[in-house]
C-alpha positions, 0 to 999 in steps of 0.5 A, spaced: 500 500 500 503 507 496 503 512 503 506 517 498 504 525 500 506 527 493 504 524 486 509 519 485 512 521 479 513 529 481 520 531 484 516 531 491 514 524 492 516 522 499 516 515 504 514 509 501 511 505 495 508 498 500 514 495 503 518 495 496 520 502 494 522 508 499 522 516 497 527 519 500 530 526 499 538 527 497 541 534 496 541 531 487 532 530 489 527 525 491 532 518 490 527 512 490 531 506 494 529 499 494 528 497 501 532 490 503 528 484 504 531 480 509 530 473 508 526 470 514 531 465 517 529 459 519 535 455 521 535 450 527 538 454 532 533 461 531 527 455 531 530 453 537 531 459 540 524 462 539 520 457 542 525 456 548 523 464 547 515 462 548 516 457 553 519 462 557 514 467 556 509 462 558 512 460 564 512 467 566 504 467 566 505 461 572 508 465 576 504 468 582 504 477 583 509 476 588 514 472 584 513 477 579 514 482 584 520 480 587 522 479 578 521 486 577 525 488 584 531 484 580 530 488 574 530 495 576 538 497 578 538 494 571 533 499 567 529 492 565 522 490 566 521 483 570 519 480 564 525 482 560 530 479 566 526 474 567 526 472 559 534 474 559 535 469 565 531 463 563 534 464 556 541 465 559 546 458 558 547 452 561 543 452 563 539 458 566 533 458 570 530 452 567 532 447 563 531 447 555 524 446 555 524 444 547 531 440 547 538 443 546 545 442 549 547 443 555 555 443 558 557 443 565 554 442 573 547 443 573 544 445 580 538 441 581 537 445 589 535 439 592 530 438 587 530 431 583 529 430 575 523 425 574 518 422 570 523 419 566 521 413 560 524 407 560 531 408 556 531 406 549 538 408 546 545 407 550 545 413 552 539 414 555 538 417 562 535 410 567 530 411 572 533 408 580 527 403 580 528 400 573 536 400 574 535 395 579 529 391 577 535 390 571 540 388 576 535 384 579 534 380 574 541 378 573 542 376 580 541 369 582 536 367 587 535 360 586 538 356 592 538 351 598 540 349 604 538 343 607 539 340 615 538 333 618 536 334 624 538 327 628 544 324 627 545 318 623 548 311 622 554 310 617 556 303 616 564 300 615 565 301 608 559 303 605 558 310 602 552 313 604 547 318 602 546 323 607 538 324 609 535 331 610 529 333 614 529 340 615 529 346 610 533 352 612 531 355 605 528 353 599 528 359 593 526 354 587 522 346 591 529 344 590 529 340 596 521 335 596 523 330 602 516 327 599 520 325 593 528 323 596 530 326 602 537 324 600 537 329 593 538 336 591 534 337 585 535 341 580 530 346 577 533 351 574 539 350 569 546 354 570 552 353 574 551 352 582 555 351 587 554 346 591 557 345 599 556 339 603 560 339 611 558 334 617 561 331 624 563 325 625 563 321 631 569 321 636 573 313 633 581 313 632 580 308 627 580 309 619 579 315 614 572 319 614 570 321 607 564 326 604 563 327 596 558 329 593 554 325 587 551 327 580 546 323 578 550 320 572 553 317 577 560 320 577 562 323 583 563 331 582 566 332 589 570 329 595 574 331 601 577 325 605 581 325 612 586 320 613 587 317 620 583 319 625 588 320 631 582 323 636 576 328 637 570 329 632 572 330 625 568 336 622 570 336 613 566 339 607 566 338 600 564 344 595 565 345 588 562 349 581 558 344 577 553 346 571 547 343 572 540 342 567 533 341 569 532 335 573 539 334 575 539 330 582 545 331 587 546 327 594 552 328 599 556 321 601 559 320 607 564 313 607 568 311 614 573 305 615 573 305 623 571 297 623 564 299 626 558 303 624 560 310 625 554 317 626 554 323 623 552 327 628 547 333 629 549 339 630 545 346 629 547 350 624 553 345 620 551 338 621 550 335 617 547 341 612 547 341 604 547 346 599 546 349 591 546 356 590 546 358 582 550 362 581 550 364 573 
């Protein structure tokens, strides 16, 4: 739209054609000079910046009359309104009052003043950022909890060169119904599959005669483990047998004991370590 004050072709012709052409005068005349059209940027970074610009100024409308107060009291020295110091701050680097609301890059210590970032999704990418609760639920679910520990609770008779398997009749823990006293008393069985370790440890009765020996019996029949004690001279021998084994679904375990006194011979109870079994996975 022409806002011209004298006709546009006379000498006298003044202000502007639209937003195309300018009159101004010079000391040869009227010059007609055509204004610059800058180009409207809209690269990344000057999208980013207003919408943080929005965001801010919407904040802003949150603030209640004596935050705002306090903003304009701020301002003031600085020949600023409230608004403008508080758009100055939150748009201020790294990152300012608030956080980048429409994404953008931070740099540097942030103080969080006690307060906690919250509501995050579960990660998705390696570098997301993970909730406590989710970190721990992954960490749980990649510690082992399969195990047990088993105890008979009266002593038993071992005779003279006949290993024999250990009964059991007390649960101290059970995390998998690896122990079923119902089905053996004697076995420790398997239900989930990996590498347990296993330890099996009793008491023998006082006798200065023979050798003892503890092992533990894989149900292929192999011994996976054994501990033996030469020549008893005098008192009550305790000995434990212990290894790593990887173990499949259904797999039975049994903890032997073997003597040579020339005599049956008990294994005895005590509380808390004889005679006890145990399987723990542990990968």
């Amino acid at each position: 739209m022409a806002k011209l004050k004298s006709p546009l072709f006379s000498l006298d012709a003044q202000n502007s054609l639209g937003r195309v052409i300018s009159f101004v005068k010079r000391k040869v005349g009227t010059v007609a000079i055509k204004r610059p059209q800058p180009p409207d940027a809209r690269t990344l970074a000057q999208l980013s910046w207003r919408t943080m610009y929005q965001k801010c100024a919407i904040l802003w409308h949150t603030l209640n009359e004596a935050e705002k107060a306090n903003w304009e009291s701020l301002a003031r020295p600085l020949h600023m309104t409230g608004f403008a110091y508080w758009q100055s701050q939150c748009l201020k680097p790294n990152p300012g009052i608030y956080l980048p609301l429409a994404g953008g890059t931070m740099s540097g210590a942030i103080n969080m003043a006690g307060f906690q970032v919250g509501m995050l999704p579960d990660p998705a990418a390696d570098n997301d950022a993970a909730r406590k609760k989710y970190v721990d639920d992954q960490i749980a679910a990649l510690i082992p909890h399969e195990g047990a520990r088993i105890q008979n609770s009266i002593d038993q008779t071992i005779p003279n060169l006949t290993p024999t398997p250990i009964t059991f009749d007390t649960v101290l823990w059970d995390t998998d119904t690896i122990f079923d006293p119902d089905y053996d008393p004697t076995m420790l069985v398997c239900k989930t599959p990996g590498k347990y370790l296993i330890i099996g440890q009793l008491e023998w009765d006082i006798s200065e005669i023979g050798d003892r020996e503890i092992s533990i019996r894989h149900n292929s029949g192999t011994c996976i483990a054994m501990q033996r004690s030469y020549t008893v001279l005098e008192g009550y021998p305790v000995i434990s047998v212990s290894t790593i084994w990887d173990l499949v679904f259904e797999d039975t375990l049994e903890l032997l004991a073997a003597q040579t006194s020339g005599d049956p011979l008990d294994v005895l109870y005590i509380n808390a370590y004889s005679p006890e079994f145990m399987m723990q996975r542990i990968g």
